[in-house]
Biopython code that builds the backbone (N, CA, C, O; Angstrom):
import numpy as np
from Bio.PDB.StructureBuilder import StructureBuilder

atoms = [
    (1, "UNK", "N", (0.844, -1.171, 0.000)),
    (1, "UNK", "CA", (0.000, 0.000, 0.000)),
    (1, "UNK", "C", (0.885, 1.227, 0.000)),
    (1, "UNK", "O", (2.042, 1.170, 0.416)),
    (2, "UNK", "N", (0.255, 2.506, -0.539)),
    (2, "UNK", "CA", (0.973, 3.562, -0.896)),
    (2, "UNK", "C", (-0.055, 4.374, -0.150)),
    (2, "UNK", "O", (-1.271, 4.206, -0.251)),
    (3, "UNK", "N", (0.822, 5.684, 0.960)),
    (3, "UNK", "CA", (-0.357, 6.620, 0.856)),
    (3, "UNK", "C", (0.169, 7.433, 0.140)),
    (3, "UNK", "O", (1.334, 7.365, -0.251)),
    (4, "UNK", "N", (-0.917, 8.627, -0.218)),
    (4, "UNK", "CA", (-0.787, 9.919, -0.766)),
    (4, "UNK", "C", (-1.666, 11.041, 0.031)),
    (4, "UNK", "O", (-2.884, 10.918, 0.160)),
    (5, "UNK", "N", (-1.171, 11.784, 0.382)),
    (5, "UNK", "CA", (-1.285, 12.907, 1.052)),
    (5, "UNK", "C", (-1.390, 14.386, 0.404)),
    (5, "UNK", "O", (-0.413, 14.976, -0.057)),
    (6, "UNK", "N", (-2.666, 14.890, 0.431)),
    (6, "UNK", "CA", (-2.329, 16.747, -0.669)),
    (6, "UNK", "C", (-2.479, 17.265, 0.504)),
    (6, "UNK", "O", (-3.396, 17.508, 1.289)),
    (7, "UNK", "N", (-1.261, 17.386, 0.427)),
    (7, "UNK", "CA", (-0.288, 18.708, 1.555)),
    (7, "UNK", "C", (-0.982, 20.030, 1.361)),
    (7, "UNK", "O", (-1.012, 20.720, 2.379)),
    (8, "UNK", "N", (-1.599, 20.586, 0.190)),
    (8, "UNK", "CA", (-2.446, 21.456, -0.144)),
    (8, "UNK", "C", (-4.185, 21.552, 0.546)),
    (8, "UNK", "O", (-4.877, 22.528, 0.835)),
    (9, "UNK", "N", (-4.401, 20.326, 0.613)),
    (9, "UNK", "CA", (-5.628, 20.456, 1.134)),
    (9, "UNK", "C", (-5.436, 20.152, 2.613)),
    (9, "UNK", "O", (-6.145, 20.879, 3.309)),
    (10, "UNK", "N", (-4.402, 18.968, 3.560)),
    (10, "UNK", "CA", (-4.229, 19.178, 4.702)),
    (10, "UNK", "C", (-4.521, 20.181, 5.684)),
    (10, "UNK", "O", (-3.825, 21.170, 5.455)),
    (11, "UNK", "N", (-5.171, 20.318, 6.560)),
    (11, "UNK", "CA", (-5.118, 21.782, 7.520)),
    (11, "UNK", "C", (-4.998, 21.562, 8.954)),
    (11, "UNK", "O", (-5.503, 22.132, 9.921)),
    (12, "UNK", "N", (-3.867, 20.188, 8.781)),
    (12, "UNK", "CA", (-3.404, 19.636, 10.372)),
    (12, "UNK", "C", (-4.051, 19.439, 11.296)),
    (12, "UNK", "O", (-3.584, 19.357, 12.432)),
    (13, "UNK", "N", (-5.685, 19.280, 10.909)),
    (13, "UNK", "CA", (-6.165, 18.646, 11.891)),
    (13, "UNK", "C", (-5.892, 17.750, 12.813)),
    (13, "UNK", "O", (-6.517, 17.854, 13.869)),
    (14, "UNK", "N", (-5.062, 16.822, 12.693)),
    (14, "UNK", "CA", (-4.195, 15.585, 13.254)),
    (14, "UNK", "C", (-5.275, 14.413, 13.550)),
    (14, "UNK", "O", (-5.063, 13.585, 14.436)),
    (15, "UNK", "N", (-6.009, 14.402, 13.051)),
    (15, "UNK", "CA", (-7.161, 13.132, 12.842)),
    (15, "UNK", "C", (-6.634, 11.606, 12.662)),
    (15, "UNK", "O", (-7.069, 10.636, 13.282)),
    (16, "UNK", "N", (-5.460, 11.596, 11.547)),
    (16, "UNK", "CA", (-5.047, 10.965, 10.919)),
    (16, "UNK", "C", (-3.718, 10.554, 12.343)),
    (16, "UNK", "O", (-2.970, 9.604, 12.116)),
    (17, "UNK", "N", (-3.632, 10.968, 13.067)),
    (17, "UNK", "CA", (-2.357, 11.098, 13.956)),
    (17, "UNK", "C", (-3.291, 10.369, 15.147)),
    (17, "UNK", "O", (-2.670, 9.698, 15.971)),
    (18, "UNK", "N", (-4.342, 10.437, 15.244)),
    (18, "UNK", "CA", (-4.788, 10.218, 16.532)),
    (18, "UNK", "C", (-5.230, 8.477, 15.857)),
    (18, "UNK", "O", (-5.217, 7.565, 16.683)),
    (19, "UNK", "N", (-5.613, 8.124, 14.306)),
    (19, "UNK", "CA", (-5.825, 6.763, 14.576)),
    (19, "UNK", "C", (-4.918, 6.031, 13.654)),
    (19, "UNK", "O", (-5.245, 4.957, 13.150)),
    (20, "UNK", "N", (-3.779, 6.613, 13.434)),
    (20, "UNK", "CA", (-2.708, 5.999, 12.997)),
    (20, "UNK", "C", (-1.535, 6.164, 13.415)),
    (20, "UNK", "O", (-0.678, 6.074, 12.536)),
    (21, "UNK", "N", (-1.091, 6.426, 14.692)),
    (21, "UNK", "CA", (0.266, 6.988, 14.946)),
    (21, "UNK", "C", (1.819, 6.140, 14.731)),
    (21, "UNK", "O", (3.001, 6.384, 14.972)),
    (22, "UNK", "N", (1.065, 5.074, 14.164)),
    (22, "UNK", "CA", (2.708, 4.661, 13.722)),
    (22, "UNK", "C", (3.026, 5.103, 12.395)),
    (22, "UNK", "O", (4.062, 4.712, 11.858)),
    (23, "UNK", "N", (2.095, 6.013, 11.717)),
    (23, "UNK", "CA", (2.194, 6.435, 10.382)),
    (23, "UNK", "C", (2.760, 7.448, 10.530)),
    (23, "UNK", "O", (3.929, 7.836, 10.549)),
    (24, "UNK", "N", (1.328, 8.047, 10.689)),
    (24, "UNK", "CA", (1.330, 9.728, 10.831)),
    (24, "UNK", "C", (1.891, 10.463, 12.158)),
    (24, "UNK", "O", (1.531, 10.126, 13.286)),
    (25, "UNK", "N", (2.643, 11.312, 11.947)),
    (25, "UNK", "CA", (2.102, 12.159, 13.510)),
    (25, "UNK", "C", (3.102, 13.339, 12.988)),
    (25, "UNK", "O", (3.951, 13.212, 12.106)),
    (26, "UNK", "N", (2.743, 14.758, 13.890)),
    (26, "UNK", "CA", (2.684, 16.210, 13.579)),
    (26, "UNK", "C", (4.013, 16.954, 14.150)),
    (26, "UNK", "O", (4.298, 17.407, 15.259)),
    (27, "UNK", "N", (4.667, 16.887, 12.972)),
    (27, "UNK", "CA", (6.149, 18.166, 13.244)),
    (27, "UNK", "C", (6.155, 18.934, 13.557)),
    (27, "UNK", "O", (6.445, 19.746, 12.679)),
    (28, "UNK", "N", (5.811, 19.796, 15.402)),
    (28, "UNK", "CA", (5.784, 21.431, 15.498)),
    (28, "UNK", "C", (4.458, 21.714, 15.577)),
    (28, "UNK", "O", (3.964, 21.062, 16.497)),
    (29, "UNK", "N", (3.510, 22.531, 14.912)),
    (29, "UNK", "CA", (2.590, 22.414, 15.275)),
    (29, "UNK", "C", (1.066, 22.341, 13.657)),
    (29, "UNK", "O", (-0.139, 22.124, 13.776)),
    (30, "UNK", "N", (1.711, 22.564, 12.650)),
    (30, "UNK", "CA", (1.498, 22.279, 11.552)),
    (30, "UNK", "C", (1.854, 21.706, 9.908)),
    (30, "UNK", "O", (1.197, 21.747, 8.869)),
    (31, "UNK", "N", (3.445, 21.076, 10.299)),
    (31, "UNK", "CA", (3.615, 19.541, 9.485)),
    (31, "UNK", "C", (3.448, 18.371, 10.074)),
    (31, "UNK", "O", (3.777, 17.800, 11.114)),
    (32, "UNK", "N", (2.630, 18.110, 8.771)),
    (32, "UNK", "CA", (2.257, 16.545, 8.904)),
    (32, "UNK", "C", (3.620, 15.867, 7.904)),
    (32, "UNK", "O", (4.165, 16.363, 6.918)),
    (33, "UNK", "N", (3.934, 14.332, 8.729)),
    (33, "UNK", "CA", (5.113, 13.636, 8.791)),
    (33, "UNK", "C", (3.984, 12.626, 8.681)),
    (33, "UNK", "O", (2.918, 12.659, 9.296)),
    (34, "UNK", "N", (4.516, 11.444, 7.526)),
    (34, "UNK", "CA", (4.043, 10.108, 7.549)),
    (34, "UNK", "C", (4.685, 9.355, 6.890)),
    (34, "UNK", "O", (5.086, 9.904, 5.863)),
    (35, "UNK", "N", (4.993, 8.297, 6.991)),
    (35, "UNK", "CA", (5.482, 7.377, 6.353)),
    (35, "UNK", "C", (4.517, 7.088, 5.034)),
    (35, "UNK", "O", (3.294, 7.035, 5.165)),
    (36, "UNK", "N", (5.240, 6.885, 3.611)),
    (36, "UNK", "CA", (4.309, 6.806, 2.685)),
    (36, "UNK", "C", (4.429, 5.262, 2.381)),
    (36, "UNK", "O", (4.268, 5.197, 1.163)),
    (37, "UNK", "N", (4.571, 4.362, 2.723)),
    (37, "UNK", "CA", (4.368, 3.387, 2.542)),
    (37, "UNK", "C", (4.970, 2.178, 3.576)),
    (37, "UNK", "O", (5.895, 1.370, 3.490)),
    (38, "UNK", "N", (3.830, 2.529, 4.711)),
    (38, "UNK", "CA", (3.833, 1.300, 5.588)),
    (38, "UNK", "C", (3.502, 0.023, 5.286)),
    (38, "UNK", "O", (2.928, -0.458, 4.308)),
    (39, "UNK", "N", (3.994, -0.503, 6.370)),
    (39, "UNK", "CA", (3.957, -2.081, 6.143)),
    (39, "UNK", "C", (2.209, -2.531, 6.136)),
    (39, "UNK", "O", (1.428, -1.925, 6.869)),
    (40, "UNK", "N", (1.756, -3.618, 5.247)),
    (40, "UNK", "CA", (0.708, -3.786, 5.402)),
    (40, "UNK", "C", (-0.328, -4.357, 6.351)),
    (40, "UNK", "O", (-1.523, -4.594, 6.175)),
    (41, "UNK", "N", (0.537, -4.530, 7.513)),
    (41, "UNK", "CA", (-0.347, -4.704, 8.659)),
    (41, "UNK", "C", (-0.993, -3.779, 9.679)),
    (41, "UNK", "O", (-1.443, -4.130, 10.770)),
    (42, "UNK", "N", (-0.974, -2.273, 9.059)),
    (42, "UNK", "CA", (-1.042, -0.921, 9.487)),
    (42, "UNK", "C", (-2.160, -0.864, 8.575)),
    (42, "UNK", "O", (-2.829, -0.224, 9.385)),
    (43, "UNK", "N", (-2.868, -0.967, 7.683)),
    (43, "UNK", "CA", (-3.744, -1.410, 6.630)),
    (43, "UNK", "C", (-5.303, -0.556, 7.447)),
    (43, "UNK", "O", (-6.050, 0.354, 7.086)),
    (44, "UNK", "N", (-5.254, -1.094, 8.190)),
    (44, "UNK", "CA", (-6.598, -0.558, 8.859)),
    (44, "UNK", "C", (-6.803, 0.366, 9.606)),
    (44, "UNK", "O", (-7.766, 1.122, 9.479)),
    (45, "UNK", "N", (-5.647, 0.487, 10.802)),
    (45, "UNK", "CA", (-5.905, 1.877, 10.854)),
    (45, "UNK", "C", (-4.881, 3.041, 10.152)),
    (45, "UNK", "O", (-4.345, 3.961, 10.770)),
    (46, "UNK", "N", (-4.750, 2.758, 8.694)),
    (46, "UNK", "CA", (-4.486, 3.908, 7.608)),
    (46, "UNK", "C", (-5.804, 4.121, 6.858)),
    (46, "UNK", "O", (-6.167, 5.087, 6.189)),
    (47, "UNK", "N", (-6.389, 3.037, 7.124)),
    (47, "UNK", "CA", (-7.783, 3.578, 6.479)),
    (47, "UNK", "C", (-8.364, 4.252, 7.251)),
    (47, "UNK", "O", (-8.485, 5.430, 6.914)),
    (48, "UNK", "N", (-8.938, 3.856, 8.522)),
    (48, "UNK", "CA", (-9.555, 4.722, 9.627)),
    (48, "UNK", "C", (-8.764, 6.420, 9.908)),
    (48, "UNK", "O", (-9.202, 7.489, 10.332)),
    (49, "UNK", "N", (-7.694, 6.046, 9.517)),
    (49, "UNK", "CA", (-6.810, 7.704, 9.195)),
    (49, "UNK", "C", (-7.292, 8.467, 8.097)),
    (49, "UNK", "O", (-7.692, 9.632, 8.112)),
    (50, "UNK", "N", (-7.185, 7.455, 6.873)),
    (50, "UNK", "CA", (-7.961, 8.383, 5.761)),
    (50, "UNK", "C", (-9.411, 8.656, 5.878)),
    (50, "UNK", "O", (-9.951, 9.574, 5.261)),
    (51, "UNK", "N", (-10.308, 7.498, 7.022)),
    (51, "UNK", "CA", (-11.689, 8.243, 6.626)),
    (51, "UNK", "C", (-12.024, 9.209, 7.441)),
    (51, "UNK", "O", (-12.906, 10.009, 7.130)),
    (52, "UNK", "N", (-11.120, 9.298, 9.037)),
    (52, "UNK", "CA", (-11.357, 10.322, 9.530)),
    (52, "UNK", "C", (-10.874, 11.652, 9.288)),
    (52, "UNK", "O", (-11.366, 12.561, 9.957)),
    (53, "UNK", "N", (-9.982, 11.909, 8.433)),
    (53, "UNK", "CA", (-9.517, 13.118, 7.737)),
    (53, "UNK", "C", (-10.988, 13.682, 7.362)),
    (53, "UNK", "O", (-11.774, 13.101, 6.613)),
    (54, "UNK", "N", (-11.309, 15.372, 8.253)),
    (54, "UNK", "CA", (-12.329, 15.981, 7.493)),
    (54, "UNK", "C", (-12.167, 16.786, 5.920)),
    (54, "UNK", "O", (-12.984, 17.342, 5.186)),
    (55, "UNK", "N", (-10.703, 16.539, 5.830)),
    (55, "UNK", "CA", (-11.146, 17.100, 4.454)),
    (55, "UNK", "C", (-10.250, 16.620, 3.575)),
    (55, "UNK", "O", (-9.376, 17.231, 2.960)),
    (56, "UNK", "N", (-10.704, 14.786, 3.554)),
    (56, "UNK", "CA", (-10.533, 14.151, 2.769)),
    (56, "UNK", "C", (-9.005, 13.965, 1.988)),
    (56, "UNK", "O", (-9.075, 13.743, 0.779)),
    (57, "UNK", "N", (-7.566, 14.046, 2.630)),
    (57, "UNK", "CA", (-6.244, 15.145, 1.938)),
    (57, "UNK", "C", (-5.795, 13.737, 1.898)),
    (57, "UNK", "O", (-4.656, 13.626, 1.443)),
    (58, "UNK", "N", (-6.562, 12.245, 2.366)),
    (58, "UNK", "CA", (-5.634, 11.038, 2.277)),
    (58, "UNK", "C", (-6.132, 10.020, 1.473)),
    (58, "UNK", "O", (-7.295, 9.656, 1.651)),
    (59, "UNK", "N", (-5.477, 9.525, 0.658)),
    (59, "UNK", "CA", (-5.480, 8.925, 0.168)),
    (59, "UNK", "C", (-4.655, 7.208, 0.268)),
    (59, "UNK", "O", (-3.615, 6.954, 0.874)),
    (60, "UNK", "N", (-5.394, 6.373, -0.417)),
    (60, "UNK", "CA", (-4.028, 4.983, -0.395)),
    (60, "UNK", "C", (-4.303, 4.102, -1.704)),
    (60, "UNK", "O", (-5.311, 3.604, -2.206)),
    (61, "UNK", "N", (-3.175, 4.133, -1.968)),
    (61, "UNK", "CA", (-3.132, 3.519, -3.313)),
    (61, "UNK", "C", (-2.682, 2.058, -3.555)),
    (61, "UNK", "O", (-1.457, 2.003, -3.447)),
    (62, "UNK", "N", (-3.167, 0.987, -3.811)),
    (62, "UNK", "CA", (-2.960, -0.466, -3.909)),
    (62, "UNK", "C", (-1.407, -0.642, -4.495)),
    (62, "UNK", "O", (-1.085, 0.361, -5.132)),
    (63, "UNK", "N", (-0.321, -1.699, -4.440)),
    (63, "UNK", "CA", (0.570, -1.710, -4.418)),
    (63, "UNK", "C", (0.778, -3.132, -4.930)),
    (63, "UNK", "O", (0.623, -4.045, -4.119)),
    (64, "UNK", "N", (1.088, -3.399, -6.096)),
    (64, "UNK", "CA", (1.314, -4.517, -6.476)),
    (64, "UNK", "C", (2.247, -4.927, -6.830)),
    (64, "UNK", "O", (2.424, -4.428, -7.941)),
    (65, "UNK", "N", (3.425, -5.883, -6.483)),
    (65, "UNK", "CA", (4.791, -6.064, -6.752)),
    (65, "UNK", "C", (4.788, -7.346, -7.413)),
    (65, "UNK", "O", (4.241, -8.305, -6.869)),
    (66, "UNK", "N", (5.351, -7.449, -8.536)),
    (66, "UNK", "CA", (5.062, -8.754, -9.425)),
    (66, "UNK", "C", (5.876, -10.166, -8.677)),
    (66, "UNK", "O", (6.922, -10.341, -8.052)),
    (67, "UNK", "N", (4.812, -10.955, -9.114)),
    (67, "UNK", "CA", (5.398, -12.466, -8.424)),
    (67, "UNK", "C", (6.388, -13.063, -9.423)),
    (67, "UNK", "O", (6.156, -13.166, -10.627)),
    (68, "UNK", "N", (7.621, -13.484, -8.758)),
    (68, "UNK", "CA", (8.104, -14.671, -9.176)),
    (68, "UNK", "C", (7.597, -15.689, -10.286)),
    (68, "UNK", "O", (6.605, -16.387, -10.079)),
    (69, "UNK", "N", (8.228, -15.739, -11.324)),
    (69, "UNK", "CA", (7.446, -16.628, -11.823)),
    (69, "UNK", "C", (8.869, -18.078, -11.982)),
    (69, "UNK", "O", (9.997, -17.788, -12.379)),
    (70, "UNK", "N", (8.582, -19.132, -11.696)),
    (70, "UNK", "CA", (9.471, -20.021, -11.637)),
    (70, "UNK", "C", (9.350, -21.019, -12.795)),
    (70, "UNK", "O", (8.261, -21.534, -13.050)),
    (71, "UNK", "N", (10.331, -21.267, -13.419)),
    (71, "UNK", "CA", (10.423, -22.005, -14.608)),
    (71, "UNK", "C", (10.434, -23.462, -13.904)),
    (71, "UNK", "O", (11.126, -23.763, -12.930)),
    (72, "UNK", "N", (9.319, -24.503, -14.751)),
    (72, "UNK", "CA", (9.623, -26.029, -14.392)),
    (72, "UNK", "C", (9.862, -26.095, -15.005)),
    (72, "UNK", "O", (9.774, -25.313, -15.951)),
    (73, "UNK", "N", (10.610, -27.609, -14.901)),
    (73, "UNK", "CA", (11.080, -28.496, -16.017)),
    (73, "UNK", "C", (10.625, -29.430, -16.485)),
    (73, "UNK", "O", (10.565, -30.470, -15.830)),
    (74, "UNK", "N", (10.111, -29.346, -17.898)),
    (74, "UNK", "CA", (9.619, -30.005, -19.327)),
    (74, "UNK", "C", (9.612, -31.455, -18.819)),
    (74, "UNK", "O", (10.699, -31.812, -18.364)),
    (75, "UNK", "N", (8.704, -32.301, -18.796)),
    (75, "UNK", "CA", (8.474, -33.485, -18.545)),
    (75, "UNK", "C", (9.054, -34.313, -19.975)),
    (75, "UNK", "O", (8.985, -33.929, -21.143)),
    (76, "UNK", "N", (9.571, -35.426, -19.489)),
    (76, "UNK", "CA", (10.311, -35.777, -21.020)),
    (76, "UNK", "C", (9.059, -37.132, -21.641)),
    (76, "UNK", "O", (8.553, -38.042, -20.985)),
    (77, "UNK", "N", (8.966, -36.958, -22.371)),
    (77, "UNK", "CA", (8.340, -38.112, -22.856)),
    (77, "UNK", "C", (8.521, -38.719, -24.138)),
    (77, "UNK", "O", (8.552, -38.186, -25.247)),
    (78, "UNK", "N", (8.688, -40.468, -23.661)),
    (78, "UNK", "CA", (9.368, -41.347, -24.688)),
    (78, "UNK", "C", (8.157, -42.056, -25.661)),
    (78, "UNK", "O", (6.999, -42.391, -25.411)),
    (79, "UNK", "N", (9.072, -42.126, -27.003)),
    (79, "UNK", "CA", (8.216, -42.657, -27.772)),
    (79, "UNK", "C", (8.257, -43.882, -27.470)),
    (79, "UNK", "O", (9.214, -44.412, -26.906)),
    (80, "UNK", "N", (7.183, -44.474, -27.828)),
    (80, "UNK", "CA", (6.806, -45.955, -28.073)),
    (80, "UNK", "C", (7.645, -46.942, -28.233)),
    (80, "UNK", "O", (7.623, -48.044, -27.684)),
    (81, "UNK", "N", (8.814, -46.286, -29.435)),
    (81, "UNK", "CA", (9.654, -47.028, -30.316)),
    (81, "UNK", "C", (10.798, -46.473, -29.197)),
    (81, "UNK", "O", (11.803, -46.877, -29.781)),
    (82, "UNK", "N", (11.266, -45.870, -28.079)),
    (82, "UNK", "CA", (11.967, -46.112, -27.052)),
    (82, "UNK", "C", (13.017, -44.666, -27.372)),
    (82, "UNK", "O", (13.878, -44.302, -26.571)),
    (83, "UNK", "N", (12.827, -44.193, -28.262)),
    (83, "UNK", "CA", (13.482, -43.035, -28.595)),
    (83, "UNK", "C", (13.105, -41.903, -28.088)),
    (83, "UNK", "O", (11.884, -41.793, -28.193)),
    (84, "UNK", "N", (13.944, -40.369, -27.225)),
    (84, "UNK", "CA", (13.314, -39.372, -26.357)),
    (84, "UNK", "C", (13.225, -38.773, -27.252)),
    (84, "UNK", "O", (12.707, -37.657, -27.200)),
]
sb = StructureBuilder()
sb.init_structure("model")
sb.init_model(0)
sb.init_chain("A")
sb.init_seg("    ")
for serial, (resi, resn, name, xyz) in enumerate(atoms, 1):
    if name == "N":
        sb.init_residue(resn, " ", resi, " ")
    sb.init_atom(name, np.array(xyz, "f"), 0.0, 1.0, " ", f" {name:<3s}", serial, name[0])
structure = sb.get_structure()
């Protein structure tokens, strides 16, 4: 997961600080500091951060990292006549 944050619309309410504080929390008395991409077991309350934001400045964006793809190996198969 990715958040995104408009620093433009923010107005430090600290909403987001009070139900996410291993994310978010407030530099001084009006920057907001967050980690933009916590671990996904923070998942829920980054959401409860973004829905309690009153004016909506959070966002989270799905995060998909491609899987492994592992090559097997070709099953051999013999002819009849005993030849591979």
């Amino acid at each position: 997961m990715r958040i995104v944050v408009d620093l433009n619309r923010c107005q430090s309410y600290g909403q987001c600080v009070f139900a996410a504080s291993g994310v978010f929390h407030m530099h001084g008395e009006e920057a907001l500091e967050f980690d933009y991409a916590p671990d996904d077991s923070m998942r829920l309350q980054v959401e409860r951060a973004a829905a309690a934001c009153p004016v909506r400045a959070i966002s989270i964006e799905r995060t998909s990292e491609p899987i492994p793809v592992t090559k097997q190996p070709r099953a051999r198969t013999q002819k009849k006549d005993g030849a591979s």
